[in-house]
N, C-alpha and C positions, 0 to 999 in steps of 0.2 A: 504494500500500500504506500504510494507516493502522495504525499503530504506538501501541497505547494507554501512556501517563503509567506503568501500575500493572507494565508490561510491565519496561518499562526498570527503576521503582526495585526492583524484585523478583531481577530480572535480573543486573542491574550488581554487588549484595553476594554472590552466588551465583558471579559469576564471579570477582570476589576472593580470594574466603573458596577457592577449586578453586588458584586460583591461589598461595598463601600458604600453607596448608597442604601441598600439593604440590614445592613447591620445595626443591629441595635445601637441608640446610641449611648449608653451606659456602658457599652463595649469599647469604644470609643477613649473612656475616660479611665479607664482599670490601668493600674500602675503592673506592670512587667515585676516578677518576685528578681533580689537582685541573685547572680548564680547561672541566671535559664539566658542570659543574651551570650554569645560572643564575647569576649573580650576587646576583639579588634571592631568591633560595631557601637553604636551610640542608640541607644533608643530614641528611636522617632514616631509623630503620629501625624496621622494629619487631621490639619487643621480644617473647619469648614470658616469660607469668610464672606459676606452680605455684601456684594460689589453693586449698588445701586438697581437692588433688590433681585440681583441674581445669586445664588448662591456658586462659588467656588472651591474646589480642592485642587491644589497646586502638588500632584503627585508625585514630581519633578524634583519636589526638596527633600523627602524622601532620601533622596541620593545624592546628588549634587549637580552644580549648575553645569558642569563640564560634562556630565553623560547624558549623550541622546539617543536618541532620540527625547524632548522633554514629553511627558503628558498631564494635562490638566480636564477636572471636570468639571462642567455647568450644569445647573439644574436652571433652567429658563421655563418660564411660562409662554406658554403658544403665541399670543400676541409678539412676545419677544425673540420668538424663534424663527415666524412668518416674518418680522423686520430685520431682520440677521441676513436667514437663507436667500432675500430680497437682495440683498445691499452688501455684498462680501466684501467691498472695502468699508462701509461704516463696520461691519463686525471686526475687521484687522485692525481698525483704529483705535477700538474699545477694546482692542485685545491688547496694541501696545500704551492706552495711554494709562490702563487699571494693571500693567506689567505682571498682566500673566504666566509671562514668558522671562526668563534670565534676558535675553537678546531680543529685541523688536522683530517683529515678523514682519517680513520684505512683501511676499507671495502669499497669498490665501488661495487653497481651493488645492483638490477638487471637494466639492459637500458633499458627502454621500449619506443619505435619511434613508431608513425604514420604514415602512407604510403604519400606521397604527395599526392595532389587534383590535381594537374596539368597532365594529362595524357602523353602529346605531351613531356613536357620539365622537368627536374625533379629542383627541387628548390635550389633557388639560395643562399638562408641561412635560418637556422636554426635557433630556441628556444629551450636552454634546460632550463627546470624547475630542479633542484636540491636541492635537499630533505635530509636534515643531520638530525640526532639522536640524539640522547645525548649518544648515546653507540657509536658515532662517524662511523654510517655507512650512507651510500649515496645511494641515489635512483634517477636516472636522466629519464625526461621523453620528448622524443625530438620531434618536433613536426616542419613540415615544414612551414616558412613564408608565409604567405598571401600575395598575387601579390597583389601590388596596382592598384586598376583600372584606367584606363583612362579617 
């Protein structure tokens, strides 16, 4: 079984970004026993931050500003997704002026969205996963919120 490159990197922020926003968040805030890290590692967490009313995780710092590929996630409300997906230089500019990114993004695009699961209603906010270079381009990949069940 051959397993294409485009698979895995598409893949791997997809299950992240499931993973991270799904988590509890008292999970979130549990201190690491000291003993169980590495020695040669630092505990890190990430942060969520309210970037004029988008929420961010800058996944990026995690590790450092020098490994890339960077990734970061937004949770964006649809209004704000539909003037995004619209406008990929206002979204590059909002990406460099709230320094999302270690290094400004030169290049935005390509945008690649997944259709909503919701047939009836279309969703109410969004996940983009965003994807920087070290040649400072960006790949966002957006992807409709999971309804909480009842």
């Amino acid at each position: 079984m051959k397993i294409r490159s485009s698979t895995i990197f598409t893949g791997l922020p997809m299950f992240l970004l499931f993973v991270l926003l799904h988590a509890p968040a008292q999970a979130q805030e549990q201190a690491i026993p000291a003993g169980k890290l590495d020695t040669a590692r630092t505990a890190a967490t990430v942060r969520k931050e309210n970037v004029d009313g988008i929420q961010v995780m800058r996944l990026w710092e995690l590790e450092s500003k020098d490994l890339w590929p960077q990734i970061a996630v937004l949770r964006v409300s649809n209004a704000s997704y539909l003037k995004f997906s619209q406008d990929p230089q206002g979204f590059m500019k909002f990406v460099n002026e709230h320094k999302i990114f270690s290094k400004d993004v030169i290049v935005a695009g390509p945008w690649v969205s997944l259709s909503s699961v919701e047939a009836k209603a279309g969703p109410s906010d969004w996940v983009l996963t965003l994807i920087h270079g070290k040649k400072s381009t960006m790949i966002v990949a957006a992807m409709p919120q999971l309804m909480q069940e009842r």
